[in-house]
Every structure is written in C-alpha cells, then in structure tokens.
BAZA-767725 format. One record per residue (C-alpha): residue number from 1; x, y, z; residue in one letter. Coordinates in Angstrom, 1 decimal. Layout:
REM BAZA-767725
+-----+--------+--------+--------+------+
! pos !      x !      y !      z ! code !
+-----+--------+--------+--------+------+
! NUM !      X !      Y !      Z !    a !
...
+-----+--------+--------+--------+------+
This chain:
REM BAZA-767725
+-----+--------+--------+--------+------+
! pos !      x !      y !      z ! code !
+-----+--------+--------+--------+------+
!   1 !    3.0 !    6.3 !    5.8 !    x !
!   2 !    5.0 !    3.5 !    6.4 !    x !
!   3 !    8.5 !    5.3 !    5.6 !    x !
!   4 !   11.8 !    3.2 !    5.0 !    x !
!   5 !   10.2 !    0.2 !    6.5 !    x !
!   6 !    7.9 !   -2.3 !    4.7 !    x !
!   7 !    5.4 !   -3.5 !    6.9 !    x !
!   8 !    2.5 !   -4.9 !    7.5 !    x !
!   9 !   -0.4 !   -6.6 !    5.0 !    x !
!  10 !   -2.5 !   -4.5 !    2.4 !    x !
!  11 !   -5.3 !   -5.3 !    0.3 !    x !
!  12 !   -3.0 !   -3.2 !   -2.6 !    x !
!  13 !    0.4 !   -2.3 !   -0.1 !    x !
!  14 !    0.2 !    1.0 !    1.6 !    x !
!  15 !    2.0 !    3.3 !    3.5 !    x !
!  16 !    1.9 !    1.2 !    7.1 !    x !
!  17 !    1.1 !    2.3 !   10.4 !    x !
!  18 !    4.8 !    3.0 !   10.5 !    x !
!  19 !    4.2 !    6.3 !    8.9 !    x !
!  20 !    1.5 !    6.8 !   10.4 !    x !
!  21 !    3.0 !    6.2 !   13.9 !    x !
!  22 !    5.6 !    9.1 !   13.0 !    x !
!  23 !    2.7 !   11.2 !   12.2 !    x !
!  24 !    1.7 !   10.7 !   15.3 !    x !
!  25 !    4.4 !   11.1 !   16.7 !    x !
!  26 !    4.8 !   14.6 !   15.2 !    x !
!  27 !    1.2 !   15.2 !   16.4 !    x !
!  28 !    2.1 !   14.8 !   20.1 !    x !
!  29 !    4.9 !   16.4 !   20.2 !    x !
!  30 !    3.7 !   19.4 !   18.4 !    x !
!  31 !    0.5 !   19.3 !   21.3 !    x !
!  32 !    2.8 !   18.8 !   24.0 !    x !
!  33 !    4.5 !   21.7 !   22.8 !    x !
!  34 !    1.7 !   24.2 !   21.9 !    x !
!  35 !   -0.6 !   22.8 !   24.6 !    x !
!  36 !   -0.9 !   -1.7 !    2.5 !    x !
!  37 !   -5.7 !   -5.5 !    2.6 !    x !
!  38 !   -5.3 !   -5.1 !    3.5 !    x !
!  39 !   -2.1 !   -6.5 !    3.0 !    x !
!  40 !   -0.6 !   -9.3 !    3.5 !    x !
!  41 !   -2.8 !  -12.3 !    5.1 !    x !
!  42 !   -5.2 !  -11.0 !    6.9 !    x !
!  43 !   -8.4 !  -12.2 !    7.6 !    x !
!  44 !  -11.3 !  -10.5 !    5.2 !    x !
!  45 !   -8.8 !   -8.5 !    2.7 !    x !
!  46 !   -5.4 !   -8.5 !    1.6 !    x !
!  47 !   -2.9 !   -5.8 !    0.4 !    x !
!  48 !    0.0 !   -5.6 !   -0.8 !    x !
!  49 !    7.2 !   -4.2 !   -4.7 !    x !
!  50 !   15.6 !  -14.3 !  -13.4 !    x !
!  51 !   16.4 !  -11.7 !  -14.7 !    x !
!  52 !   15.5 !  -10.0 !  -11.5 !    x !
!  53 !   18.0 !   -6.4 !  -12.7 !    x !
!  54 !   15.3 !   -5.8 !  -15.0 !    x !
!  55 !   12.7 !   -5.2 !  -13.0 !    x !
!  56 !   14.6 !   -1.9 !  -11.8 !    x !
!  57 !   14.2 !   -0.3 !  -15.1 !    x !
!  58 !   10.3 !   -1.3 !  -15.2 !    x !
!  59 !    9.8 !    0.0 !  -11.8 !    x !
!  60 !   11.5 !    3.3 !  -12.4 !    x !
!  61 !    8.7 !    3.9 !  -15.2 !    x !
!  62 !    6.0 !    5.6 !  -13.1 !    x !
!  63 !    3.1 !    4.1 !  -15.3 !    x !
!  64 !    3.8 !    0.4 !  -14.2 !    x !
!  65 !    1.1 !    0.6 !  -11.5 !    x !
!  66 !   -1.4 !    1.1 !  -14.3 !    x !
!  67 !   -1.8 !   -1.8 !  -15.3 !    x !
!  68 !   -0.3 !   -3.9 !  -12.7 !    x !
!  69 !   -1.1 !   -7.8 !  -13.8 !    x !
!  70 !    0.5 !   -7.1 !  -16.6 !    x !
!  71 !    3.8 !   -6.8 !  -14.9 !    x !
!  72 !    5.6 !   -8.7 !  -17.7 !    x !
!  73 !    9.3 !   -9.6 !  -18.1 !    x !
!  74 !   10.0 !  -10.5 !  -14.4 !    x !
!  75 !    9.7 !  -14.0 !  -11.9 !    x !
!  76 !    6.3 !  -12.3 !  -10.5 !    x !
!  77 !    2.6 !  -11.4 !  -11.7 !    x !
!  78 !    0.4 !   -9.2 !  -10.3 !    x !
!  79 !   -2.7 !  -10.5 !  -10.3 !    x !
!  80 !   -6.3 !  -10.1 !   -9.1 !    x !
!  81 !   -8.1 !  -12.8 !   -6.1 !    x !
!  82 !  -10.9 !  -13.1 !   -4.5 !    x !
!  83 !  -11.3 !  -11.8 !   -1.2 !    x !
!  84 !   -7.5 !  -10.8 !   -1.3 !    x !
!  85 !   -7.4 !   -8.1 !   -3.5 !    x !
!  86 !   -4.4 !   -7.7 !   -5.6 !    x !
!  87 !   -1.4 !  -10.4 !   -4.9 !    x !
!  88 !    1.9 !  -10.6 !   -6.4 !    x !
!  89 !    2.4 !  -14.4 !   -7.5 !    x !
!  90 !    5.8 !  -16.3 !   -8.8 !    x !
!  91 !    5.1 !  -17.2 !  -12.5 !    x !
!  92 !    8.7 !  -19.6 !  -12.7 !    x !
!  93 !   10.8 !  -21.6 !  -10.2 !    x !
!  94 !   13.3 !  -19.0 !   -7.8 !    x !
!  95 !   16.2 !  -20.5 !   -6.2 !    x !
!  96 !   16.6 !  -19.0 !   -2.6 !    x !
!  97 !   18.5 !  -15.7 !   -2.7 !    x !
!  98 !   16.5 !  -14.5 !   -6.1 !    x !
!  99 !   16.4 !  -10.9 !   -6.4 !    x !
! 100 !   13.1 !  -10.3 !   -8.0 !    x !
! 101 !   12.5 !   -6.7 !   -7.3 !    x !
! 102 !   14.4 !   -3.4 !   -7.1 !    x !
! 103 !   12.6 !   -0.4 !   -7.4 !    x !
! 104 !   12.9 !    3.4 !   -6.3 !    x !
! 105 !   10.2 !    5.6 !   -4.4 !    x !
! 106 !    7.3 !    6.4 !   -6.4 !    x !
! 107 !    6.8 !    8.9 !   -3.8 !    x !
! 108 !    9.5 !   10.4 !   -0.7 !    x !
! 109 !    8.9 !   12.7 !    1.6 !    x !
! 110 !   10.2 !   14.5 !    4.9 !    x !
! 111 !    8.1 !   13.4 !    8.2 !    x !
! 112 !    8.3 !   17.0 !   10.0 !    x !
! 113 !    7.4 !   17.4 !   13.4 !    x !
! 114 !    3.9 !   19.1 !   12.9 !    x !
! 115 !    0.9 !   17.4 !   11.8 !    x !
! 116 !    0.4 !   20.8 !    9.5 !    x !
! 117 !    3.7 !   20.6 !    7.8 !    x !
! 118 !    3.4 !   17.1 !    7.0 !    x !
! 119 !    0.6 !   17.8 !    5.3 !    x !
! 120 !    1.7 !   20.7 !    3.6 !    x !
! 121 !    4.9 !   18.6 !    2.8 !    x !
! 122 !    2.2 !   15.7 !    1.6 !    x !
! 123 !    0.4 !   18.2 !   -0.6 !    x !
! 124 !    3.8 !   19.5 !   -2.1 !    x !
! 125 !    5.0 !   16.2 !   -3.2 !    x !
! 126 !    2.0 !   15.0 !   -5.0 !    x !
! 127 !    1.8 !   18.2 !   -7.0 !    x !
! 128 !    5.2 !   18.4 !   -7.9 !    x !
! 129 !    4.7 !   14.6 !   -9.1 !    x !
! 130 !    4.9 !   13.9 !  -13.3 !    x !
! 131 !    0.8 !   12.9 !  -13.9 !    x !
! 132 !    1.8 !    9.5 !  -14.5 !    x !
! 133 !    3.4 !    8.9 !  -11.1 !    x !
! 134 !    0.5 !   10.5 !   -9.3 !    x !
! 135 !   -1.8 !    8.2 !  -11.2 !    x !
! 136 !   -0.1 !    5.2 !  -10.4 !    x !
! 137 !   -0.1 !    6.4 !   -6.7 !    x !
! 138 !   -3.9 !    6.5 !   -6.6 !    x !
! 139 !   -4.2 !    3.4 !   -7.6 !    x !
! 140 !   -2.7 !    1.6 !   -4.9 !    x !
! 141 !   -4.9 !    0.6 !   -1.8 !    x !
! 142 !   -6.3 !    2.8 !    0.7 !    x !
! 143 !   -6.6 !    2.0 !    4.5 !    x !
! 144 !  -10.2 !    0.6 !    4.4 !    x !
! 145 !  -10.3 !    1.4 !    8.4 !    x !
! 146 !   -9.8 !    5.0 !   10.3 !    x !
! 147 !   -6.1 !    5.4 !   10.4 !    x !
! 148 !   -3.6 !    7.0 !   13.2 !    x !
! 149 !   -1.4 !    8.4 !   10.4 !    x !
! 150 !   -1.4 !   11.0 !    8.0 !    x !
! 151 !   -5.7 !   10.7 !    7.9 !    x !
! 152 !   -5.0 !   12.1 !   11.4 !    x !
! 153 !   -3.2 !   14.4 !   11.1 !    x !
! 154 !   -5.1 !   15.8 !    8.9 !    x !
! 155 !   -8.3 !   15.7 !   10.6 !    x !
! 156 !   -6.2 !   17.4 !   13.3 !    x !
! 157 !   -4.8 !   20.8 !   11.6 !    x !
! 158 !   -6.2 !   23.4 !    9.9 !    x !
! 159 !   -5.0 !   23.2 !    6.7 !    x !
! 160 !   -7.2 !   25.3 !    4.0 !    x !
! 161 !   -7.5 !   25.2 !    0.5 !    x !
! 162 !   -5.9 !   28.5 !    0.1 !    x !
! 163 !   -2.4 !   26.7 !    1.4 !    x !
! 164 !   -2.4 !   24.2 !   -0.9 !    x !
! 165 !   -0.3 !   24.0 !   -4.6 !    x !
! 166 !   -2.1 !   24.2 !   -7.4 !    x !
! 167 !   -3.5 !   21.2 !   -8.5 !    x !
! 168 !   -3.9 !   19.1 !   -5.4 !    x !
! 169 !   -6.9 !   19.7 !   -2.8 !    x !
! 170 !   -8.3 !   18.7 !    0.6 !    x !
! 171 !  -10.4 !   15.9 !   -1.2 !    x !
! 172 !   -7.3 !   14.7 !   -2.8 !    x !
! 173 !   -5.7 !   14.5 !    0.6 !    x !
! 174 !   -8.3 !   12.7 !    2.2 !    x !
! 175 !   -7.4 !    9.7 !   -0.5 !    x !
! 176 !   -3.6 !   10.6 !   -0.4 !    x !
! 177 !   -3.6 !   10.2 !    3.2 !    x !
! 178 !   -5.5 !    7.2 !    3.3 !    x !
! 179 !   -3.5 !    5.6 !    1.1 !    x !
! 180 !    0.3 !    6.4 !    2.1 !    x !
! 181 !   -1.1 !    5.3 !    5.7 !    x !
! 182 !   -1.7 !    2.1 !    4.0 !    x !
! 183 !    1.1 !    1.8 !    1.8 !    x !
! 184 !    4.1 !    3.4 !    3.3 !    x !
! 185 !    7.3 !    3.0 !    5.1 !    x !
! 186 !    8.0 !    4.9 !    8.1 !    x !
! 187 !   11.8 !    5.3 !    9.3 !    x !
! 188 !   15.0 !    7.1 !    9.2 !    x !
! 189 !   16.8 !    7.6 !    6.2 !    x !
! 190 !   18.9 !    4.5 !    4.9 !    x !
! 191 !   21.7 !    6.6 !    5.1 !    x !
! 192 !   21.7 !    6.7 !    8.3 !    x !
! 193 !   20.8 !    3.4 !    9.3 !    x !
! 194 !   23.2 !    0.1 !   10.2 !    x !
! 195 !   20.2 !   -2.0 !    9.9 !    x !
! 196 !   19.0 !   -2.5 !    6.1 !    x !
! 197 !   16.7 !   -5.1 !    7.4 !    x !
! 198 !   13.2 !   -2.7 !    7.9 !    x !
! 199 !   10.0 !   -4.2 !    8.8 !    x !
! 200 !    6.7 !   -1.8 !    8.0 !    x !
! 201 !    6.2 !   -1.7 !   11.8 !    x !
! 202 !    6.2 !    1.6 !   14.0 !    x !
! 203 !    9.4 !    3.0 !   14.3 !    x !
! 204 !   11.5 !    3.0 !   17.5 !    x !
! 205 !   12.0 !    6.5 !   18.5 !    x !
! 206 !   14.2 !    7.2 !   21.2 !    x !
! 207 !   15.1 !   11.1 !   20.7 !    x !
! 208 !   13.9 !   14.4 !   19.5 !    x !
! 209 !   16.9 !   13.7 !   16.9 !    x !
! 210 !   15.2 !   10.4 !   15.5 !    x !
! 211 !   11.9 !   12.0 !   15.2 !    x !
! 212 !   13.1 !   14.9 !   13.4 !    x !
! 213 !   14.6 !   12.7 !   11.0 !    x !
! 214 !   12.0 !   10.5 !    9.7 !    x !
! 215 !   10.8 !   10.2 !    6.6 !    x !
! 216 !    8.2 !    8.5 !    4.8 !    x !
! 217 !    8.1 !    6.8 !    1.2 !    x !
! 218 !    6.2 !    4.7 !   -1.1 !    x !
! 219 !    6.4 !    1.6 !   -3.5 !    x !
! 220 !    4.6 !    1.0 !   -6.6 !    x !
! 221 !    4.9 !   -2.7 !   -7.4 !    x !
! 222 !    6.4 !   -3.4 !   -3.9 !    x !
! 223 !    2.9 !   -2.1 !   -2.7 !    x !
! 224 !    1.2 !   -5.1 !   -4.4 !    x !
! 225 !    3.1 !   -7.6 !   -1.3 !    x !
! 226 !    0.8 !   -8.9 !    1.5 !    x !
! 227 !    2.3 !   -9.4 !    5.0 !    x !
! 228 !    3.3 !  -13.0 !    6.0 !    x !
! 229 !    4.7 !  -14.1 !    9.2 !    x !
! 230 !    6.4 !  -16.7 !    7.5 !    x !
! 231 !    7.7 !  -14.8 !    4.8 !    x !
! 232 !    9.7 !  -16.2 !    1.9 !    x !
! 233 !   10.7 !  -12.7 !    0.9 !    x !
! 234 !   13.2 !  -10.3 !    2.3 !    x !
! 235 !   13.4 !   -6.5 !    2.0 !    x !
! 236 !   16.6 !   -4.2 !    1.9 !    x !
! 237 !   16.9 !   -0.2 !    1.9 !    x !
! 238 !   20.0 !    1.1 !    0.0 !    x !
! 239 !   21.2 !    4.5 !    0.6 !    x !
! 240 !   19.2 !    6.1 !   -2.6 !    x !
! 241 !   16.2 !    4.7 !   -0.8 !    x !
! 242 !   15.7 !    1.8 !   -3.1 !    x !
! 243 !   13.9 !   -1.5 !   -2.5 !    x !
! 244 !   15.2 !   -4.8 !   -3.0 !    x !
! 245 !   13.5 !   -8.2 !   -2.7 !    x !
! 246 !   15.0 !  -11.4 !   -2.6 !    x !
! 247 !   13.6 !  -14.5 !   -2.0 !    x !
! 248 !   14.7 !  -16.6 !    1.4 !    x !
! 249 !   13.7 !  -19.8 !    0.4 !    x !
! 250 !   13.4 !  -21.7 !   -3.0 !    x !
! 251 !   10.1 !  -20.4 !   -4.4 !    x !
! 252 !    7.5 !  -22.1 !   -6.7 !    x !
! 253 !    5.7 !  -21.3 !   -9.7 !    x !
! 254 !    2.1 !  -20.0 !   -8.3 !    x !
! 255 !    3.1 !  -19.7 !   -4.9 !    x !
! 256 !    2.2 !  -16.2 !   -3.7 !    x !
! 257 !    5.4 !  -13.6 !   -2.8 !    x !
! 258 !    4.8 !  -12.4 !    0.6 !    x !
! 259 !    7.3 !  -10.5 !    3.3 !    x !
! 260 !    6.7 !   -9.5 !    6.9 !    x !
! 261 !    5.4 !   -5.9 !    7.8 !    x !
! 262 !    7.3 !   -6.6 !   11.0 !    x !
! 263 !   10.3 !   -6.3 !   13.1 !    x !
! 264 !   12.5 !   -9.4 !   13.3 !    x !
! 265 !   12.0 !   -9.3 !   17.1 !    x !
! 266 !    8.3 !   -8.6 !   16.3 !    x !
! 267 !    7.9 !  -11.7 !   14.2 !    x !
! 268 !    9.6 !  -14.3 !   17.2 !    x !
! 269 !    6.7 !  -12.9 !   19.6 !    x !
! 270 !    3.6 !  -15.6 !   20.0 !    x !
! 271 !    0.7 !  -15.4 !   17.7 !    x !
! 272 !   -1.6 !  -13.3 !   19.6 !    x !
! 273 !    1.2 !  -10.8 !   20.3 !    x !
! 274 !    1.6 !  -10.5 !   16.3 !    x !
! 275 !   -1.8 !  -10.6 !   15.3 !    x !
! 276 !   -2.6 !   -7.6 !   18.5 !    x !
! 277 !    0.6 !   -5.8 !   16.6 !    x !
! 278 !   -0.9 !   -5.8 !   13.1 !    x !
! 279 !   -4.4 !   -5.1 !   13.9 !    x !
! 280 !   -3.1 !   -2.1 !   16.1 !    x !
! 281 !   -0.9 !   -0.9 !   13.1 !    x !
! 282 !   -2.5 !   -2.0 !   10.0 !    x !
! 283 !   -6.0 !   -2.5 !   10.9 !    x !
! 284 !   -6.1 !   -6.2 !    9.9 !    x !
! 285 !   -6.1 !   -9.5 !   11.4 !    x !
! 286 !   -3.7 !  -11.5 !   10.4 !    x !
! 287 !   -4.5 !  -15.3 !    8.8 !    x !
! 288 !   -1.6 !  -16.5 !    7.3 !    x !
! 289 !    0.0 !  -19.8 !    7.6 !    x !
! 290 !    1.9 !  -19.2 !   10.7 !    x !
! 291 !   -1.3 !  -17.4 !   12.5 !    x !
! 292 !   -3.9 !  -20.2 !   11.2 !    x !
! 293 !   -1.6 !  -23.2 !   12.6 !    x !
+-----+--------+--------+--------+------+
C-alpha cells in the first residue's frame, strides 16, 4: 500500500512500499506491544493515473481499468511494451503545467495499527466494492518480489476464513495484498497535510499520532505511471483524496508520462542512494534516464 503518496515504479502501478512500510510499521508496534514494474524505469520490468477535466469523469467510472489502452478522449494512452509492461504515453503536444489526470480512489482504506485489522480492514473494503471496481483493481500489477507490506502482514496474523465477509477469501488476499503493496500510496490523510506534494516513498513517522493516522489508497489509471527520477509529471492530493497530474515540462507526442515515487529530498540524493531507495521499497532497480547517465 503506498497510501496518499505516489511512489515508486511498477510494471502496472501499485500500492508502494509506502503502504507497505506503514504496515509494517503497525506490525512492530503491535509486537512491541504484545511481545506499482515494476513501475517506473527500472531495470527488467516496469509499472505504473487538453481537455485534461475530462479525464475526472472517465476515471470515476470504475471499469476504465478494463480495458486500459483504450483510455480514449484524453492527452495520454495506455499502452502495452515490451519488457515494460503497461506505460502511459502522451498521444498530442502538452504545454508545461497540463493537467492530464484527476481521478478519485478506486480503493481507500484505514492503515490501523495491527497487522490483523489491516487485513480485516483490507478484506472489508474489497467486498464492500461494486464488481466492477474490484475487477479493475485486480487488474493492476502485483509486486512480482516478496513484499514488506500488506503480503506481510498477512503472512504474520492469523486471520481465518471464518473472519472474513462474504465474498472475499485468504486466496483473494494473497493477490489483494500483493497488489496494493505494489500500487499504493502510503500517508496521512490530505486533510491533514501542508504538503500536497507526496512521493510513493515510506512515510516519515514521528509519533504514535501519525501512525494511527495513516491510510492507504489506490489509483486506477494513475497506477499505469512508472517512476522516473527525472520526472516530467507532478502529483497533488486534494482533500477528497483525489489525484492530480500535471505535466512540469512541455511534453511530446510519444514521449512516455512518468513521475517520481520519491521524496523531493529523496530525488536530490546521488544515484546509488536512489537506486538503494527503490530497490529497498519497490523491489526494482531503477534505469531511467537520470540513473543510466
């Protein structure tokens, strides 16, 4: 889960280490008190949400990730590559400062401070979700490497079958988790945030406060964004949770739409500190142009 904070590169986009560093967070505490491919550029896989206004009516429609290169009616494309997985890829000229995507949580949830009740709180969400939401939300990457996230914490309580809703069980997690580790943002609510600018990184938790107020959400089309770090998009929470895009540079036709999974402090570290960073949270190596040079 990679809650309020975009982050890193995914084959499809997932639900970053970020959520699954407040996972674990949650998991040490509750011991210590009981006793996206993927995205992005990196090396071997990739990952990855005019008139740009329209997309937010697209993206509300739950179905969209169905058939996602054929994301129609906006600057982008979705679209299949080789060795990459899915990209999203400017079809038309963007001046700098191009909104090309706003779009709500396909899926939100509370990050409580048990690995059990996240789960539980994991399970509860998905079957609560219309059919055509929880479609779309398989179809977005999983973490294609053992995750610290909510894959852990699952592995680590003893959630059975008998406590989960109806319709949703412990095979269904196993992917869930998987792929909200992959795809999500990790943070506190916008709300209550002064900085809009989120990176998919791990959270910076300084207090039993912050940690009990972190929650975790999930893109649809704004999954389908690899990591850069030399992005040419940026990414905004607003208070409802919603995503925006915008370009920070003119943009071509065909050149691929990529942010960073980072921190901005993150991204002004030297190449090996970033690449050590990703790889540690995402599970990837990071290739793009910045990291090749």
């Amino acid at each position: 889960l990679v809650l309020a904070t975009p982050g890193q590169q995914h084959p499809d986009r997932a639900w970053p280490a970020a959520a699954a560093a407040a996972v674990a967070v949650a998991s040490q505490r509750s011991h210590a008190k009981a006793g996206r491919g993927c995205r992005g550029s990196r090396a071997g896989g990739s990952r990855v949400r005019g008139k740009a206004v329209a997309a937010v009516a697209v993206a509300e429609r739950p179905g969209i990730a169905q058939a996602p290169a054929a994301v129609t009616g906006h600057p982008f494309d979705v679209v299949q590559t080789e060795g990459r997985g899915m990209v999203a890829m400017a079809n038309q000229h963007m001046a700098a400062g191009t909104v090309i995507l706003q779009e709500a949580p396909l899926l939100l949830l509370k990050l409580v401070p048990s690995a059990e009740g996240v789960i539980l709180e994991v399970a509860r969400k998905v079957a609560s979700m219309p059919w055509d939401s929880r479609e779309a939300l398989m179809k977005l990457c999983p973490a294609t490497s053992s995750s610290r996230g909510l894959e852990a914490a699952l592995g680590q309580c003893s959630v059975v079958e008998a406590q989960l809703p109806c319709g949703v069980n412990l095979a269904d997690l196993q992917v869930v988790a998987r792929i909200l580790d992959c795809n999500g943002f990790v943070g506190p609510p916008s709300a209550s945030r002064e900085v809009q600018q989120d990176s998919a990184a791990q959270p910076s938790v300084h207090n039993d406060q912050q940690e009990d107020n972190l929650q975790g959400a999930v893109y649809n089309v704004c999954s389908r964004f690899n990591h850069s770090c030399q992005p040419n998009v940026s990414k905004h929470f607003d208070a409802e949770e919603r995503l925006t895009l915008r370009t920070l540079r003119d943009v071509a036709a065909g050149e691929e739409l990529m942010f960073s999974y980072m921190t901005p402090s993150d991204l002004l570290q030297s190449t090996e500190h970033r690449r050590k960073a990703l790889l540690k949270g995402w599970g990837f190596t990071c290739a793009c142009e910045r990291c090749a040079a």
